[in-house]
N, C-alpha and C positions, 0 to 999 in steps of 0.2 A: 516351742512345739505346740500345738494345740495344747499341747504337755502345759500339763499342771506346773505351776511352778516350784521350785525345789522347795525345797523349803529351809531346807538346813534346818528338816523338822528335826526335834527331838526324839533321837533314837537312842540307841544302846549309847553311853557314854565310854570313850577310848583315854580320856585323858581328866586327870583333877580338875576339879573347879580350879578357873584362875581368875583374874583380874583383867583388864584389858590393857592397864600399862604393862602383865606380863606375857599378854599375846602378840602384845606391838615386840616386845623384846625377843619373843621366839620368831616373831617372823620376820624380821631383821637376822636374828641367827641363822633361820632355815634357807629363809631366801624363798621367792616363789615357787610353789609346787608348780612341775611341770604340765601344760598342757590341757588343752581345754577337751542348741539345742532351738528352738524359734517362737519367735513374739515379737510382739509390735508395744510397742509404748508410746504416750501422747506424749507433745513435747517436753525435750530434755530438762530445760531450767525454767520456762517460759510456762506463762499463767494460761490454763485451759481456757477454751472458749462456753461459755453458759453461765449461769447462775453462779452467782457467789458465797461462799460456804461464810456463815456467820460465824467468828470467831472472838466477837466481843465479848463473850458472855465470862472468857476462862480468864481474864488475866485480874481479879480479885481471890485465886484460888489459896486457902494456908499454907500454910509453910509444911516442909518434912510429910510432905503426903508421897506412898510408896510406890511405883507401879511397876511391873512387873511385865515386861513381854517375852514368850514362850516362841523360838522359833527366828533365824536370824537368816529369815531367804528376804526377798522385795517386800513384801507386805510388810514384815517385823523389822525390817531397817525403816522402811519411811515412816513405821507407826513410832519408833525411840528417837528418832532425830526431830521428830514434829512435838512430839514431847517434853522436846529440850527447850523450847519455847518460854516454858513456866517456870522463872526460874525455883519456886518453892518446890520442885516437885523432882523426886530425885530417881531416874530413871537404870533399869538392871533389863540387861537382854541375856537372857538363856540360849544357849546354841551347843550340839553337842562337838562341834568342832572351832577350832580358833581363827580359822578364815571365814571368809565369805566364797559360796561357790556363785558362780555365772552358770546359771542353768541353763541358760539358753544358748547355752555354747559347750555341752557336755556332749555334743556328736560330733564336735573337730576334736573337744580330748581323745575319744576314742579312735578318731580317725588320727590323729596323731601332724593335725596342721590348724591346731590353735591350743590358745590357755583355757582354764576356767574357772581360776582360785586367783582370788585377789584377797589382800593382807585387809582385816577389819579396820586398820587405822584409816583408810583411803574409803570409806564411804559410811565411817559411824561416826556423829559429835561425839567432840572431847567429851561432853558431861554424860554419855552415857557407859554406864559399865559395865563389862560385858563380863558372864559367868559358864564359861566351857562343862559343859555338863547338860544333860537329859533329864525330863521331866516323868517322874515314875506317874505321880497322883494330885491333882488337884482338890485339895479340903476346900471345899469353898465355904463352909461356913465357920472355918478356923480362917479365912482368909492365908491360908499358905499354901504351896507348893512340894511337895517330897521328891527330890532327884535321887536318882539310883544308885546313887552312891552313897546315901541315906543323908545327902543336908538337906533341912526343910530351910525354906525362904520363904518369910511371910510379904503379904503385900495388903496395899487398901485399893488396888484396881487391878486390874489385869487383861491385858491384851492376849488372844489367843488366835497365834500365827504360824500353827505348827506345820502347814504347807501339807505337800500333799506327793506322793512317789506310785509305784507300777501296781497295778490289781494283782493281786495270787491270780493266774491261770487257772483256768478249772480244764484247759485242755489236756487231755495223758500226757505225760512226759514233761512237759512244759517247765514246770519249776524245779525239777531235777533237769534238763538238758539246755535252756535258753539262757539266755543272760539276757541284761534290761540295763536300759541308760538314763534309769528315772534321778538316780542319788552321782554322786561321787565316785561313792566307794564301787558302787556297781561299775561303772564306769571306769574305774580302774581296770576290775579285775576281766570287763569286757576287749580292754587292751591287752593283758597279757594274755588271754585267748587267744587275738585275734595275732597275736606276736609268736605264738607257740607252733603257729598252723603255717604250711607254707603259703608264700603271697597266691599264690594259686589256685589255691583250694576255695572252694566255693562258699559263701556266705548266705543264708536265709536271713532276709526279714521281714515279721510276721506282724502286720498294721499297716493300712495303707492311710492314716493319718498325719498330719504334717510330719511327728515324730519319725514314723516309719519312713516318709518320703527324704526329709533331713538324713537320716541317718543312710539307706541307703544308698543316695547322690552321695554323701563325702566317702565312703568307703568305695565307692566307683570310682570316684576324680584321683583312688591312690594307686588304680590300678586292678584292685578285685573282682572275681567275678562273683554279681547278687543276683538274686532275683528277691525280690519282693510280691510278696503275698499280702492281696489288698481284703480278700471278702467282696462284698458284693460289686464294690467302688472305690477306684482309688481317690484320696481327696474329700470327703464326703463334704466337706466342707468347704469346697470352691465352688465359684462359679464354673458352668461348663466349658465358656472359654478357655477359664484361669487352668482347670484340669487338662485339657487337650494342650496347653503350653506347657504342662508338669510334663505329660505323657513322650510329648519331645524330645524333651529335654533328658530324660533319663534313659530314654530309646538311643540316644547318642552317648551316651558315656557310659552303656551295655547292658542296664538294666532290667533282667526280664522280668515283666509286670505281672503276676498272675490276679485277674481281679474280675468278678462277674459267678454267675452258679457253678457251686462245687470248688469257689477258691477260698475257702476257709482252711485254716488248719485244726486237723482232727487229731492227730498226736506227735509229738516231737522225739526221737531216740535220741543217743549220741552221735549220731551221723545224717540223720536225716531229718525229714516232715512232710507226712502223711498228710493230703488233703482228703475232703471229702469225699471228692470223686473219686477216690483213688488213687491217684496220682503222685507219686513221691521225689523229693526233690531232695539231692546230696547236697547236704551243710555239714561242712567240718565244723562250721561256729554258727549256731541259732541267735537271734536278735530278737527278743517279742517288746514289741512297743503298741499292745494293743492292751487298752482301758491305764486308768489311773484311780486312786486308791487313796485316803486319807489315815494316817497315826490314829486309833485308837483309844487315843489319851481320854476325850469326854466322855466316851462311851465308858470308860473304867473305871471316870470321876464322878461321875450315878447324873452328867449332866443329857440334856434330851439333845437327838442329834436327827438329822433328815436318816436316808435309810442306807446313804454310804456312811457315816459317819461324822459327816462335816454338823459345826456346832450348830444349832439352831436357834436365830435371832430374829430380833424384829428391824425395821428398815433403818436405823439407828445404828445396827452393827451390835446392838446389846443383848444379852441371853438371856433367854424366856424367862431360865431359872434362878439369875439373879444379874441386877445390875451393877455391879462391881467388874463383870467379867464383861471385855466387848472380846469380836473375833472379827480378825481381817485375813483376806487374802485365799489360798483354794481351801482353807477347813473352815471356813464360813459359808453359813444355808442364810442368809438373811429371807423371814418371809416361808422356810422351804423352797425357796425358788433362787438358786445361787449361781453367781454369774460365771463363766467360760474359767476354767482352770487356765490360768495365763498370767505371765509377768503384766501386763498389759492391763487388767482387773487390777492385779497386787499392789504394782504403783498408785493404784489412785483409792483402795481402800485403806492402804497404811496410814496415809493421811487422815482421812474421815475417821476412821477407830481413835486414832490418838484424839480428835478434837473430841470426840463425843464422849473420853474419859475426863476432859478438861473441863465440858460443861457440866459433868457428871461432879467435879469436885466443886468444882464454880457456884453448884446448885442451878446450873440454869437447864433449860432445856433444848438438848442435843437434836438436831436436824438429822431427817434422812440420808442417808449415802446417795451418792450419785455416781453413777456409773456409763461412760460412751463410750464403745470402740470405733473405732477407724479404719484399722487396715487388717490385712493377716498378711506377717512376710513368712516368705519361706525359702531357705537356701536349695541351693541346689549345687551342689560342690563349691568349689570356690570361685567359678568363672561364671557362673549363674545364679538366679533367684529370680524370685517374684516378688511382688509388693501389690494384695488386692484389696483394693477399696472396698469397705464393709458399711451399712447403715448401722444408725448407733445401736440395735441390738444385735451387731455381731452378723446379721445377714449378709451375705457374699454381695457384692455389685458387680456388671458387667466389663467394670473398668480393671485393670492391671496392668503393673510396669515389668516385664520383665525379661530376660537376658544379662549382660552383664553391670545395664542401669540397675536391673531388681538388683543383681548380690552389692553394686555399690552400698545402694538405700539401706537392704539390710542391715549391712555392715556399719554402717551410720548410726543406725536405730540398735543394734546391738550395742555402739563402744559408747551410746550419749546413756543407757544404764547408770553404768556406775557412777559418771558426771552428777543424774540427775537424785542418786540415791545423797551422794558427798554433795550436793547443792544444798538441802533439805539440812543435811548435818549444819552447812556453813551458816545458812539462813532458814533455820526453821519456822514456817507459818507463812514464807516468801509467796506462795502462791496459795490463791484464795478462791480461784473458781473451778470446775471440775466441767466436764462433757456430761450431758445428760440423754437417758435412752426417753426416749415421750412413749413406746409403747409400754416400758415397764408397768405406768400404772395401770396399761389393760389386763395384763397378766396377772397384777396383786389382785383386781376387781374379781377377774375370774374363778381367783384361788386354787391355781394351779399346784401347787406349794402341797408339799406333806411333811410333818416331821415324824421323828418317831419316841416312843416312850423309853 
C-alpha cells in the first residue's frame, strides 16, 4: 500500500515470551492462520544495481556481542538475518506475535481471497531467536529493553524497526465507527464486520491512496457494493496516465469514486459518512485508510524523533542520541527526511541497519544508507493491477503495465517477499549493492529535514 509497512510493530503483548524453536512448534501445532496490501520490492534474491555497500569492515567484530532488534515486519527480518553473518554476534528479534504478517497482502485477508501470516521459521535464520513479546521502554543508557510483561533484555546494539500502522483520525466518529487494515488484528476484526453485514450492504472507503484503492478493488471483485472517497484526488501518487487506468478499472467492477471539492470525509456514524459538501453516503461497514502512524516507543524512551514519531538518525541509519541504537524501515527519519512508508524502503534498509551495527562493533566506519525505488504496484482485484515505473525518488513515470499483466507482476513481486526475506536468512550478506536515489543528496543540501526534541 503506499501503506507503511507493518511492522509486527511492538504493541500490546498477547502471548509470553517464547523462543523461536517454541514458535516453529506452535505453528506446526496451529497450522497457518487463515487468510491474507501493496508494494514493490527490488529484486527478489538478486544483487541491486549501483554502488556497493562496504562490508569489510565487520568480520573482525568480538565474540558474544548482543543485538537486539525491535519489530519483526520487512525491515527487522532483513536487519536479524544480515546479522547472522557475524558469527560472534548473537542475534534476538522482538515481535509481539509468533508469525510473520505479509502486510502487503492484508486487503485479500480482509477480502477473504488470500493469506497473510506465514510461520517465522520460513523467512528468519536458524541463529536468530526470536522473543514474542512488546517493547514497553527503551533504557538506552542501561543498554536494555523493558517488555510489558516486565522482562528487561539487555543489549550492546540495537535495531529499531518498530514499523509503522493507521493515524488516529481526527475526523468525528472515525475511530468509534471505521475500521482500518493497517495491523492483523485490525484486519481480522474488519472481516468479521464485513462477515456480520449482509453481502449487500454498502461498504465506505475513506483514502483514495493505494491502500484505499487496494482495499476497495478486492472488496468489489467479491461482489460488494463501495464507493471510495478519495479527497481532492484519487491516486495522488500516480502518474496521470497510471490514474485514468485505476479509474477504469474500478468504474468496471462498480466502484463509485467520490474524489475532487467537498470529497473528504467530515464524520463517520454507525451507518454512514458525512462529506463535506454534505453529502452522505450509507456504510453498513467504514473502511479509513487515510494517513499512517508510527508506535511511540522513542518518543516515551526520552529519544528525539522527526514530528510523526519516527526515530531520528543521521544517513548511517544511527540515532542522533546514541550510537548503539540504529533504526530501519517506516519508524526511521534518517536526516529528518525519511523515505516512502513501504515494504519496498524496508527491504533494503534492513540490510544497511544491520551492516552499520557491524561496523559499529568492528570499530570501523558505517556508510550511508542507500535507497532507489522503481516501481509502485497496485492491485486491483484479482484480475487486474498496475505496475508504474517510478524515478529513483519514488516520482511516478509516464510508463505502466497494467490489466491482468500488472496483477500477474504484482503477484510476482508480492510472493518473491518472503523468498527474498528467507534468502537473506539462508545467505546473509549475499547481496552487496543497493539502488541509489542521486536527488537525495539535493534534499540533504537543502535541509529539508526537521526533527523534533
Amino acid at each position: 500500500m503506499s501503506h507503511g509497512t507493518e511492522a509486527n510493530e511492538p504493541t500490546q503483548a498477547t502471548e509470553p515470551t517464547r523462543t523461536l524453536e517454541a514458535a516453529k512448534a506452535a505453528s506446526a501445532a496451529e497450522g497457518h492462520e487463515a487468510t491474507g496490501a501493496n508494494e514493490t520490492i527490488d529484486a527478489a534474491e538478486g544483487p541491486g544495481t549501483s554502488e556497493a555497500t562496504d562490508t569489510a569492515g565487520a568480520a573482525d567484530a568480538p565474540t558474544d556481542t548482543r543485538v537486539l532488534v525491535l519489530g519483526g515486519g520487512y525491515a527487522g527480518v532483513m536487519a536479524a538475518n544480515r546479522l547472522t553473518r557475524q558469527p560472534g554476534v548473537t542475534v534476538t528479534l522482538v515481535n509481539p506475535r509468533p508469525d510473520f504478517v505479509q502486510r502487503i497482502r492484508l486487503h485479500q485477508l480482509v477480502a477473504g481471497t488470500g493469506e497473510a501470516v506465514i510461520p517465522y521459521r520460513e523467512v528468519l535464520g536458524e541463529r536468530v531467536d526470536l522473543v514474542v513479546g512488546s517493547a514497553d521502554r527503551i533504557d538506552a543508557p542501561e543498554r536494555a529493553v523493558r517488555l510489558t510483561d516486565g522482562t528487561v533484555l539487555g543489549y550492546d546494539h540495537l535495531v529499531y524497526a518498530v514499523g509503522s500502522g493507521g493515524a488516529e483520525p481526527s475526523v468525528p466518529g472515525a475511530a468509534e465507527h471505521a475500521h482500518t487494515v493497517t495491523g492483523l488484528e485490525e484486519a481480522r476484526r474488519l472481516r468479521e464486520a464485513l462477515g456480520a453485514v449482509p453481502a449487500g450492504a454498502g461498504v465506505t472507503v475513506v483514502g483514495g491512496g493505494a491502500t484505499g484503492i487496494e482495499t476497495a478493488a478486492e472488496l468489489a471483485g467479491t461482489g460488494r457494493p463501495v464507493s471510495l472517497v478519495c479527497g481532492p484526488l484519487l491516486g495522488p501518487s500516480l502518474h496521470p496516465r497510471t490514474r485514468r487506468t485505476v479509474a477504469r478499472r474500478l468504474a468496471r467492477l462498480g466502484v463509485t469514486v467520490l474524489a475532487g471539492p467537498g470529497a473528504r470525509a467530515a464524520e463517520v456514524t454507525a451507518d454512514s459518512v458525512r462529506l463535506d459538501d454534505g453529502r452522505v453516503l450509507p456504510a453498513a461497514v467504514t473502511v479509513w485508510t487515510a494517513g499512517f502512524g508510527v508506535p511511540d516507543l522513542a518518543v516515551r524512551s526520552g529519544l528525539r524523533t522527526d514530528a510523526l514519531g519516527r526515530l531520528l538518525t543521521d544517513e548511517t541509519l544511527t540515532s542522533v542520541d546514541d550510537e548503539r541504537i540504529v533504526a530501519a524501515g517506516d519508524s526511521a527519519a534518517p536526516s529528518g527526511i525519511p523515505f516512502r512508508m513501504s515494504c519496498q524502503a524496508a527491504v533494503q534498509l534492513g540490510p544497511q541497519a544491520a551492516e552499520t551495527v557491524l561496523h559499529r562493533i568492528a570499530g570501523t566506519a558505517p556508510r550511508n544508507a542507500e535507497v532507489g525505488f522503481l516501481t509502485l504496484c497496485v492491485s486491483l482485484g484479482r484480475r487486474a493491477g498496475i505496475l508504474q515505473l517510478t524515478a529513483r525518488d519514488d516520482s511516478p513515470r509516464g510508463l505502466h503495465v497494467g490489466g491482468r499483466t500488472g496483477a500477474l507482476l504484482k503477484e510476482l513481486i508480492c510472493s518473491a517477499v518472503p523468498r527474498q526475506l528467507s534468502y537473506e536468512g539462508r545467505k546473509p550478506g549475499a547481496r552487496d549493492a543497493w539502488f541509489k536515489d542521486p536527488a537525495r543528496g539535493e534534499l540533504l543540501a537543502a535541509g529539508t529535514g526537521s526533527g523534533r526534541e
